[in-house]
VODOKE-565204 format. One record per residue (C-alpha): residue in three letters; x, y, z; residue number from 1. Coordinates in steps of 0.001 Angstrom, whole numbers. Last residue first. Layout:
<rs>
<aa ALA; u X; v Y; w Z; i NUM> .
...
</rs>
This chain:
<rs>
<aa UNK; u 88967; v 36550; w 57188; i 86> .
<aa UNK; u 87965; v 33950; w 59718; i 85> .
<aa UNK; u 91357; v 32683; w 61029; i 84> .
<aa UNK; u 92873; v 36486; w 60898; i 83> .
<aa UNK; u 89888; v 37258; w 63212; i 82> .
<aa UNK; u 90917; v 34554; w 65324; i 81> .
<aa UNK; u 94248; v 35247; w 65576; i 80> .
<aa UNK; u 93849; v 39180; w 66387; i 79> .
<aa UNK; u 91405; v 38125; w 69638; i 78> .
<aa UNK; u 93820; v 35399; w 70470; i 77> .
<aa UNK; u 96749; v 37910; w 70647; i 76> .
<aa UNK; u 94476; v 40898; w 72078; i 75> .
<aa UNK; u 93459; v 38170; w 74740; i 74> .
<aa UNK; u 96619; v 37023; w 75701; i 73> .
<aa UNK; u 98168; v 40604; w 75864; i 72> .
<aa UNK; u 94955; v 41605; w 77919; i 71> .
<aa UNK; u 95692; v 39077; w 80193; i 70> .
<aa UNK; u 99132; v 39773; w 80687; i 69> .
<aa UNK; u 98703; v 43425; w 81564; i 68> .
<aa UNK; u 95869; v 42674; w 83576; i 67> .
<aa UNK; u 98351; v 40656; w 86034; i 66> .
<aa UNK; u 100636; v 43526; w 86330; i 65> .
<aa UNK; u 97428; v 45653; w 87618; i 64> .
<aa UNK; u 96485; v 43161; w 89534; i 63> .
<aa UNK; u 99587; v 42774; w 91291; i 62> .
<aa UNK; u 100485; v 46186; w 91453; i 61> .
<aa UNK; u 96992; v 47100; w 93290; i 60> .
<aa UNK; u 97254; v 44698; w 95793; i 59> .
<aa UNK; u 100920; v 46396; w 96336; i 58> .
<aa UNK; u 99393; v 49525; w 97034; i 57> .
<aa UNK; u 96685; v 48258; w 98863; i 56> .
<aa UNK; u 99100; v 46507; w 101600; i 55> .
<aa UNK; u 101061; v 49300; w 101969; i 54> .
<aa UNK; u 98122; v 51573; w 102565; i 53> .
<aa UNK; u 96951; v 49431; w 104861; i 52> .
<aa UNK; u 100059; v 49308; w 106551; i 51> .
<aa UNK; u 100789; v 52679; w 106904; i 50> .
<aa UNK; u 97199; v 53513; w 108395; i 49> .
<aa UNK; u 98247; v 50536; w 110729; i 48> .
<aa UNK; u 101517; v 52096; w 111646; i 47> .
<aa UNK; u 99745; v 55571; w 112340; i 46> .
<aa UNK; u 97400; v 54135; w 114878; i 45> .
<aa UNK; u 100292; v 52006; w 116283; i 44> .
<aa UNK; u 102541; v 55319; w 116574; i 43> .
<aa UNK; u 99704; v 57353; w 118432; i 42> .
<aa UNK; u 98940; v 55274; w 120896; i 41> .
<aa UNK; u 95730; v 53332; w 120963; i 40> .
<aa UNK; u 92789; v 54219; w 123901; i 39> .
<aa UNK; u 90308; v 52261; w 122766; i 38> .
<aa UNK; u 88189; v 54141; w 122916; i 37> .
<aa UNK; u 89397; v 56895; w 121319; i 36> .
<aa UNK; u 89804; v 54991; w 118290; i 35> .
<aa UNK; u 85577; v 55708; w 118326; i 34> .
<aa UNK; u 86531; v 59251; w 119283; i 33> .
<aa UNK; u 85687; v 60944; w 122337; i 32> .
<aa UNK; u 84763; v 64751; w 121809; i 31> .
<aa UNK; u 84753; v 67138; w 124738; i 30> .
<aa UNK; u 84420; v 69954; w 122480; i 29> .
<aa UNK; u 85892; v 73589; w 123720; i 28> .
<aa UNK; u 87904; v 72009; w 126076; i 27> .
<aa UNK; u 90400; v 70535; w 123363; i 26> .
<aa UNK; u 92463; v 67613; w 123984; i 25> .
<aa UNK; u 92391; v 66314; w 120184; i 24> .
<aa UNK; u 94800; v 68818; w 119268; i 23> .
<aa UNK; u 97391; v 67355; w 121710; i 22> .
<aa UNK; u 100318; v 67402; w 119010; i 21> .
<aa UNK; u 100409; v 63552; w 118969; i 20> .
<aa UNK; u 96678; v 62740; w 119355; i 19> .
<aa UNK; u 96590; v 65580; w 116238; i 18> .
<aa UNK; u 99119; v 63570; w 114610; i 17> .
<aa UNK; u 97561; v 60397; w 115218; i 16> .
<aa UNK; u 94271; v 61932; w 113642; i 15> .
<aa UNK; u 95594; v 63066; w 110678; i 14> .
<aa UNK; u 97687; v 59684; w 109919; i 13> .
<aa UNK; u 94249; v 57708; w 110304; i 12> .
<aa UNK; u 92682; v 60657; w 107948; i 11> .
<aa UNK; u 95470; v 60173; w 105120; i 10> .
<aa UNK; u 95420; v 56384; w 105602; i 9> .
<aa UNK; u 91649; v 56431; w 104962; i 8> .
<aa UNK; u 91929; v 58522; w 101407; i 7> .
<aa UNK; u 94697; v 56458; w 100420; i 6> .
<aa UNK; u 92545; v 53074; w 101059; i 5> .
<aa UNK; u 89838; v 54524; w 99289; i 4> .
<aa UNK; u 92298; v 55859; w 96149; i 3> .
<aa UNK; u 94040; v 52152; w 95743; i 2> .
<aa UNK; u 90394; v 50611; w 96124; i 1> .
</rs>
């Protein structure tokens, strides 16, 4: 998920540079993306790749924190119940 949503923010952020820089304006291919379209500027293009990244970044610290104290409850009970039996 974390690496996905990188991955996509890294092209989003590509392609509002090159709306920025006028790379997209070429003559030898008269391409029309689909963001194209809808005619976005730049910054809002690049806010929203921000923001998803954001936003899966911290996704990922929550679980990740939340794991933590799962496993720590399991390993405990795990350990306890072997002790129980032995």
């Amino acid at each position: 998920m974390m690496i996905a949503s990188g991955i996509l923010s890294f092209i989003y952020l590509t392609y509002a540079i090159a709306l920025v820089t006028g790379f997209t304006e070429s003559s030898w291919a008269p391409y029309v993306s689909y963001l194209g379209n809808y005619e976005l500027r730049p910054a809002l293009i690049a806010f929203g790749a921000l923001f998803i990244l954001a936003g899966a970044f911290i996704t990922f610290e929550q679980i990740r924190s939340d794991y933590r104290t799962y496993y720590i409850e399991y390993l405990m009970t795990d350990y306890l119940v072997l002790e129980r039996d032995s």
